[in-house]
Backbone as CSV, one residue per row, in Angstrom:
resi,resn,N_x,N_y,N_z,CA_x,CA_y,CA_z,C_x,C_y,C_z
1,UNK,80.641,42.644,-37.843,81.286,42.886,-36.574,82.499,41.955,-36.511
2,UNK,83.993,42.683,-36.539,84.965,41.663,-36.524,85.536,41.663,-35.621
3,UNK,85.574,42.793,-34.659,86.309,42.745,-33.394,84.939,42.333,-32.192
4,UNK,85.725,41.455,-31.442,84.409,41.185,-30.126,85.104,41.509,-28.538
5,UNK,83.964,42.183,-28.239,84.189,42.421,-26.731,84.382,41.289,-26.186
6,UNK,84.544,41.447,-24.693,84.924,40.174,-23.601,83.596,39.268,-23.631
7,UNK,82.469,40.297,-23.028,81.544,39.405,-23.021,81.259,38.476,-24.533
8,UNK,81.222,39.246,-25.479,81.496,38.492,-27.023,82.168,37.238,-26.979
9,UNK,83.259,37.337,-26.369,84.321,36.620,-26.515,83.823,35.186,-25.416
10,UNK,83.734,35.656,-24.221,83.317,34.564,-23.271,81.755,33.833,-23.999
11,UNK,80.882,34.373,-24.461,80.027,33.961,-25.035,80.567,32.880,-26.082
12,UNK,81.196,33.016,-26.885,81.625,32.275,-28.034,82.347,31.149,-27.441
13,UNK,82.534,31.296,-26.050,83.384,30.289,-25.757,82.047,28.974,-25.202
14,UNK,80.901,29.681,-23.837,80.155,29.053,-23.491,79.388,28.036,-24.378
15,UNK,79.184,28.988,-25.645,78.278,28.772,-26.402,78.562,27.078,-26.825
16,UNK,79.425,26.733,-26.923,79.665,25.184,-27.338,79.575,24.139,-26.388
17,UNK,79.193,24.567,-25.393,78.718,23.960,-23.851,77.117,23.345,-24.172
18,UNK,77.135,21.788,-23.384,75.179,21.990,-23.079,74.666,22.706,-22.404
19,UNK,73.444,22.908,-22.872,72.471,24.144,-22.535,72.933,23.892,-20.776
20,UNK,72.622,22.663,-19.874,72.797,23.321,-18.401,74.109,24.288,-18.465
21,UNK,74.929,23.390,-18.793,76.304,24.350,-18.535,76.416,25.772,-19.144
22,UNK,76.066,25.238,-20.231,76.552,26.667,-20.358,75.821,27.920,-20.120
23,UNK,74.392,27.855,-19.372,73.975,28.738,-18.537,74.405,29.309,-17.680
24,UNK,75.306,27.801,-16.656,75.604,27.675,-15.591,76.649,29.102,-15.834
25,UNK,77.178,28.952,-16.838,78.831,29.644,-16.973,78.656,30.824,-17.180
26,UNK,77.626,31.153,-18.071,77.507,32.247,-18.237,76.822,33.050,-17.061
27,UNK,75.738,32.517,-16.612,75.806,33.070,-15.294,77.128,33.718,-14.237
28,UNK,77.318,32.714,-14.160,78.793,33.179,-13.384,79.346,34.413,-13.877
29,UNK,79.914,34.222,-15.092,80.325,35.318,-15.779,79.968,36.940,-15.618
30,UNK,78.457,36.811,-15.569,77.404,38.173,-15.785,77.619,38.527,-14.570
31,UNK,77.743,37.492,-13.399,77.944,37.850,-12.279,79.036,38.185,-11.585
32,UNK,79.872,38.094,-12.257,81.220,39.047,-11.827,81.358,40.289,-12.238
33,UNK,80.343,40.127,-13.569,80.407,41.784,-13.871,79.402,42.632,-13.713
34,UNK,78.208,42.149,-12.828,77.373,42.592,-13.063,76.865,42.418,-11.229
35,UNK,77.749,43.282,-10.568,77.476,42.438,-8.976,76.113,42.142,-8.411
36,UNK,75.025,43.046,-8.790,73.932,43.072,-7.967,73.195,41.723,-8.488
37,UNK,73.448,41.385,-10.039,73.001,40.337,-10.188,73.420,38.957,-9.380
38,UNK,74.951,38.640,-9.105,75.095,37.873,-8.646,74.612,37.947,-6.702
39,UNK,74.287,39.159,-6.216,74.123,39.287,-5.354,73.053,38.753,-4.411
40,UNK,71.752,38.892,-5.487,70.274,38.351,-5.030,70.262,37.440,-5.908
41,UNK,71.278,36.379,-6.673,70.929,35.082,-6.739,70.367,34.671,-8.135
42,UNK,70.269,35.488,-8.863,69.803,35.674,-10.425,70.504,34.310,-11.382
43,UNK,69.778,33.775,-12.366,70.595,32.942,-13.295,69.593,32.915,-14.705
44,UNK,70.809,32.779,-15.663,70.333,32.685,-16.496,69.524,30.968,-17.099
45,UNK,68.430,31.125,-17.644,67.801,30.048,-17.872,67.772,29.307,-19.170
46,UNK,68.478,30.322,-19.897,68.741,30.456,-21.651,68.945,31.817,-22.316
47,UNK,70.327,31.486,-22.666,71.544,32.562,-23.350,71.299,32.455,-24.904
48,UNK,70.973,33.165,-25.853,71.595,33.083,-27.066,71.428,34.674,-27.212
49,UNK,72.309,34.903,-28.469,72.432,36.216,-29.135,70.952,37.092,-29.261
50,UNK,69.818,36.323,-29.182,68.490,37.013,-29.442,67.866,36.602,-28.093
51,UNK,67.734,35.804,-27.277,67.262,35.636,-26.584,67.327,34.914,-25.375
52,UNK,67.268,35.764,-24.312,68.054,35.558,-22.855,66.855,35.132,-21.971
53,UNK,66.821,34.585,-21.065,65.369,34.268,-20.003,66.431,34.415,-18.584
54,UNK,65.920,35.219,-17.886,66.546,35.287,-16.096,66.053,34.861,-15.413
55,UNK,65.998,34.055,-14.657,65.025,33.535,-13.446,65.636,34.361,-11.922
56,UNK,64.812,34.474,-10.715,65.310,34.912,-9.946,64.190,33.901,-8.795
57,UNK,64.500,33.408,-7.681,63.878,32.577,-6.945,63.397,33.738,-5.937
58,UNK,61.892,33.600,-5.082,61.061,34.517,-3.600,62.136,34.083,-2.759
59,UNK,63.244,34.752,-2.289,64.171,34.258,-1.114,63.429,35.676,-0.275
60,UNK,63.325,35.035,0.963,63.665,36.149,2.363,63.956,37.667,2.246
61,UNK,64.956,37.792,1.864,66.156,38.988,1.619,65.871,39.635,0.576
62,UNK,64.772,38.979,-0.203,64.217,39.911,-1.794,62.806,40.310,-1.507
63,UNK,62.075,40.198,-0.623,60.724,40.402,-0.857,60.433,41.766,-0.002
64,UNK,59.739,42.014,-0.321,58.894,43.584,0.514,58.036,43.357,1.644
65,UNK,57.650,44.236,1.764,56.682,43.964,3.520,55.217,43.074,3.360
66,UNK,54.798,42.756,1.513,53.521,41.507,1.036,54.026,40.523,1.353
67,UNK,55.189,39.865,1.202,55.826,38.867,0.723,56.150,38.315,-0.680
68,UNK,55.961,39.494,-1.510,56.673,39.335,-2.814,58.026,39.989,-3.020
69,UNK,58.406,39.220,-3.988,59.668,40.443,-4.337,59.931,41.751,-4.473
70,UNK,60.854,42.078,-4.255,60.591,43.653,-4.477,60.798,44.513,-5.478
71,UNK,60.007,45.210,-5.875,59.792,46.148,-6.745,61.180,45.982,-7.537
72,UNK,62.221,46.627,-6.921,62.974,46.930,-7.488,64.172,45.252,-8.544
73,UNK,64.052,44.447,-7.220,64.600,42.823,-7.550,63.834,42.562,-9.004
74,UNK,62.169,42.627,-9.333,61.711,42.365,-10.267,62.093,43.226,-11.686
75,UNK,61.992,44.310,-11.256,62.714,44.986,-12.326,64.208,45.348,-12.802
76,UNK,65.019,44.266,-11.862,66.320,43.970,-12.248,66.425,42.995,-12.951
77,UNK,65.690,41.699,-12.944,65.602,41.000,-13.470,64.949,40.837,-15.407
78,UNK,64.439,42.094,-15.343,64.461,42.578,-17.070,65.524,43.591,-17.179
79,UNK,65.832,44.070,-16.449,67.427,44.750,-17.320,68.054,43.953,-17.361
80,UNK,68.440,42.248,-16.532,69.815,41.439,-16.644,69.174,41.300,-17.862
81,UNK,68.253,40.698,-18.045,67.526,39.866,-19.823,68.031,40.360,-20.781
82,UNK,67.278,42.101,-20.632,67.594,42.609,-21.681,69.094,43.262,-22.159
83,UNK,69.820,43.738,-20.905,71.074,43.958,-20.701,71.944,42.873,-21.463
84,UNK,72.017,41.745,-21.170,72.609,40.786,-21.496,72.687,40.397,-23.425
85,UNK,71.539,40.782,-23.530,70.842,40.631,-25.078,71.738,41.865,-26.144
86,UNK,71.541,43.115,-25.393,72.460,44.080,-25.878,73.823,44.057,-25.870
87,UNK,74.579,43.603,-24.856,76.051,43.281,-24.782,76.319,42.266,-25.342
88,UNK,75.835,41.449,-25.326,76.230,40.499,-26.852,76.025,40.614,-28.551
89,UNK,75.496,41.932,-28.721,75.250,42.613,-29.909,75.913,43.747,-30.408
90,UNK,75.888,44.711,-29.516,77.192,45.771,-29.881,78.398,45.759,-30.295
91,UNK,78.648,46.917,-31.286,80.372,46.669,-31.296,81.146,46.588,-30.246
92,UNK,82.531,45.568,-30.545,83.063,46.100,-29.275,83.633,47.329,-29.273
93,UNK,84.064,48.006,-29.587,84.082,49.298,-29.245,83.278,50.628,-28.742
94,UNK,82.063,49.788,-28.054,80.649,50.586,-27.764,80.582,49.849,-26.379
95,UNK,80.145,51.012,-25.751,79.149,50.611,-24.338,77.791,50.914,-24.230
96,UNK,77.213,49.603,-23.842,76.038,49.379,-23.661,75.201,50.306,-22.243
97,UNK,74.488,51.277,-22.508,74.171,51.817,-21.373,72.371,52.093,-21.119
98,UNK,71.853,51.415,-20.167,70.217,51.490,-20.644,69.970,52.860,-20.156
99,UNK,69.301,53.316,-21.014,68.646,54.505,-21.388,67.558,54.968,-20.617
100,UNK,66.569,54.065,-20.702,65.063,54.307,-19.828,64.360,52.984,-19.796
101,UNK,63.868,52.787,-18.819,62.863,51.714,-18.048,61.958,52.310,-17.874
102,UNK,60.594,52.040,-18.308,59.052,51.970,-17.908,58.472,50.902,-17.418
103,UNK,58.238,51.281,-16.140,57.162,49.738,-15.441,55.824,50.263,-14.666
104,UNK,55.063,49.350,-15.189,53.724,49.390,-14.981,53.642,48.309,-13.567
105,UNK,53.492,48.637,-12.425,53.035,47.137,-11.770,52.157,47.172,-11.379
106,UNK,51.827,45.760,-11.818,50.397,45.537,-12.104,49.478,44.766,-10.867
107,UNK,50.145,43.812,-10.429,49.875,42.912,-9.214,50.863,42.339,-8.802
108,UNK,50.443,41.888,-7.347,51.750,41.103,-6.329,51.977,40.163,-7.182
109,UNK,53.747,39.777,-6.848,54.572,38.923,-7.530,54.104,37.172,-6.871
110,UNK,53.365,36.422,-7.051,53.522,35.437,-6.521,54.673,34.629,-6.641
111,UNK,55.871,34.034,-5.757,56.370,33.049,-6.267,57.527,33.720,-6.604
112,UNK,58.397,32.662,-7.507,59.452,33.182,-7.935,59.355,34.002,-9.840
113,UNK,60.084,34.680,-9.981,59.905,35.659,-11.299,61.060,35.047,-12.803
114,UNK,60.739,35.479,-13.386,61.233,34.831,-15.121,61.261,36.060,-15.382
115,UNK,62.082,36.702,-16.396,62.019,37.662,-17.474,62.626,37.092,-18.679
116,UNK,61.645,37.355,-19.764,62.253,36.219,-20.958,62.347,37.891,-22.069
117,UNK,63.433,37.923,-22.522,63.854,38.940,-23.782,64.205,38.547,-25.015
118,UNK,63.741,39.154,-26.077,63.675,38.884,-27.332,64.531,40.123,-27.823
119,UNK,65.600,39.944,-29.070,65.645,40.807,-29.742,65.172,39.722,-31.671
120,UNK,65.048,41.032,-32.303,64.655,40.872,-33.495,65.694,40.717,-34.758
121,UNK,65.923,40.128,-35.681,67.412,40.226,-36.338,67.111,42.099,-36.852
122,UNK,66.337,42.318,-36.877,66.426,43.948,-37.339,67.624,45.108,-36.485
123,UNK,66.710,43.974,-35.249,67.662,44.970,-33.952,68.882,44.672,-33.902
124,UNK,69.171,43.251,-34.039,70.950,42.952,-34.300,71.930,43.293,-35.235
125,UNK,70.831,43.554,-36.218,71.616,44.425,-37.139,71.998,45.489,-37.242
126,UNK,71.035,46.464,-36.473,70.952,47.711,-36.163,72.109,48.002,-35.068
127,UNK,72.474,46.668,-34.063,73.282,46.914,-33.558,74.814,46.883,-33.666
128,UNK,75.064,46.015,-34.772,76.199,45.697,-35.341,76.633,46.358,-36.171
129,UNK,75.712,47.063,-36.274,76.172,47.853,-37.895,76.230,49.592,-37.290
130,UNK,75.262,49.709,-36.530,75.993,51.236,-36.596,76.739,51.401,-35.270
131,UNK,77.596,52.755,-34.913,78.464,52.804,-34.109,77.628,53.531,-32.790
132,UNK,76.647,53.982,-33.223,75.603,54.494,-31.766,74.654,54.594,-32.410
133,UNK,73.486,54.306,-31.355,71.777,54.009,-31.715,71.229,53.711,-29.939
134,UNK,69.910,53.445,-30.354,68.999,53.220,-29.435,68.142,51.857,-29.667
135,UNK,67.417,50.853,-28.799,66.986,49.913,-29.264,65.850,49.576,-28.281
136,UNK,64.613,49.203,-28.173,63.869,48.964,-27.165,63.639,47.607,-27.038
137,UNK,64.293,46.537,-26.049,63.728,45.487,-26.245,63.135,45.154,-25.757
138,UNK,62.353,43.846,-26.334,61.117,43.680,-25.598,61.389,42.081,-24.253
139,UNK,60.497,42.579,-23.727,61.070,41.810,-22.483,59.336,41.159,-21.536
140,UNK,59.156,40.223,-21.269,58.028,39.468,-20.773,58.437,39.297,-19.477
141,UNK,57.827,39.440,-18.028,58.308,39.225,-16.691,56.942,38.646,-16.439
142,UNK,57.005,37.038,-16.078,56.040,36.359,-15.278,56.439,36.012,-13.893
143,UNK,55.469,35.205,-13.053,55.710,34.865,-11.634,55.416,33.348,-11.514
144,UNK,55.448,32.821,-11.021,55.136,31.273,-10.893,53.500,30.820,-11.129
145,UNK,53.150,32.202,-11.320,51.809,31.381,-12.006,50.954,31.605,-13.009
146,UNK,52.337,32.241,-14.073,52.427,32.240,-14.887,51.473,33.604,-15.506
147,UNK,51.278,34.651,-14.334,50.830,35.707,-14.618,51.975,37.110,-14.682
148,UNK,51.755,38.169,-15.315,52.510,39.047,-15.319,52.356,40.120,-14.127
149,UNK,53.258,40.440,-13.419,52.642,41.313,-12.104,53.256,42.441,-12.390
150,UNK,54.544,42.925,-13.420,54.558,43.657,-14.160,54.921,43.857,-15.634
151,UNK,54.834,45.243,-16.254,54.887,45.631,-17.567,55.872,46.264,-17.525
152,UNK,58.053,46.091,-18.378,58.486,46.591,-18.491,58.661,46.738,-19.941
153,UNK,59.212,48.215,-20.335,59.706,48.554,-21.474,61.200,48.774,-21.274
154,UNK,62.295,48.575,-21.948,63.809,48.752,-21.517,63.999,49.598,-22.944
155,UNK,64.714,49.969,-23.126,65.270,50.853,-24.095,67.123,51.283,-24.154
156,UNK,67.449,50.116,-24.367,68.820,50.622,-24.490,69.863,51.251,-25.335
157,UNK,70.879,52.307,-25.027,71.857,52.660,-26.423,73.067,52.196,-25.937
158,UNK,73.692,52.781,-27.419,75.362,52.058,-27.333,75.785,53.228,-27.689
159,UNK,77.023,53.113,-27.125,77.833,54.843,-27.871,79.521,54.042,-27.923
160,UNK,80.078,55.315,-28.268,81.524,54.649,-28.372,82.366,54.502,-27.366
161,UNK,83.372,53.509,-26.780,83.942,53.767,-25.707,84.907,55.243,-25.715
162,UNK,84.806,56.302,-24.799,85.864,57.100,-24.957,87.318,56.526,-24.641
């Protein structure tokens, strides 16, 4: 991969930052482009090329009529993960567009939520190397007590920019 997208590009820059900062930055970043994330308060907890972690804090304004988060807040918080994981892997000349989400929920969210995403060097390769594909990554969403309240699957492709 010799040409890099923006996010590519801003990445390469964070990346020589300490870990607070350069969370800090990249956060910011995701969140200009990514409004809803910056909207309900999302940050990243740890950025690299394989593996992203989102935290999102139980505020007021996110929870449902239990007092957990809501459905939907929790399962934004594994597309930023995994979202994030894919746009730093694609050519740049590809857009990253998720494909399909499966969620299982399982139990109330206690607390505040984590989504930690993994990709595999198989998958980075897979992403760098061809010009459109599909990729499922895998993605872990706990709650503050360290239980899972749901099960997502993400599945994202890349195609070419027209």
């Amino acid at each position: 991969m010799t040409q890099k997208s923006m996010l590519q590009k801003v990445y390469a820059q964070v990346d020589k930052l300490p870990t607070p900062l350069k969370t800090r930055a990249f956060t910011a970043i995701f969140g200009r482009a990514v409004k809803f994330f910056r909207t309900t308060g999302c940050k990243f907890e740890w950025i690299e090329t394989n593996h992203a972690i989102v935290s999102i804090k139980n505020k007021t304004a996110l929870q449902n009529h239990i007092g957990g988060l809501h459905a939907v807040v929790m399962l934004m918080t594994a597309e930023s993960a995994t979202g994030a994981l894919v746009g730093l892997n694609v050519p740049a000349n590809a857009i990253p567009v998720i494909k399909r989400m499966e969620v299982d929920y399982r139990k109330r969210c206690s607390g505040d939520l984590r989504a930690e995403a993994m990709l595999t060097q198989e998958q980075i390769t897979l992403m760098q190397t061809q010009e459109k594909g599909e990729v499922d990554v895998a993605v872990t969403v706990t709650d503050s007590e360290s239980k899972e309240p749901i099960f997502v699957r993400a599945v994202w492709a890349w195609t070419p920019k027209r």
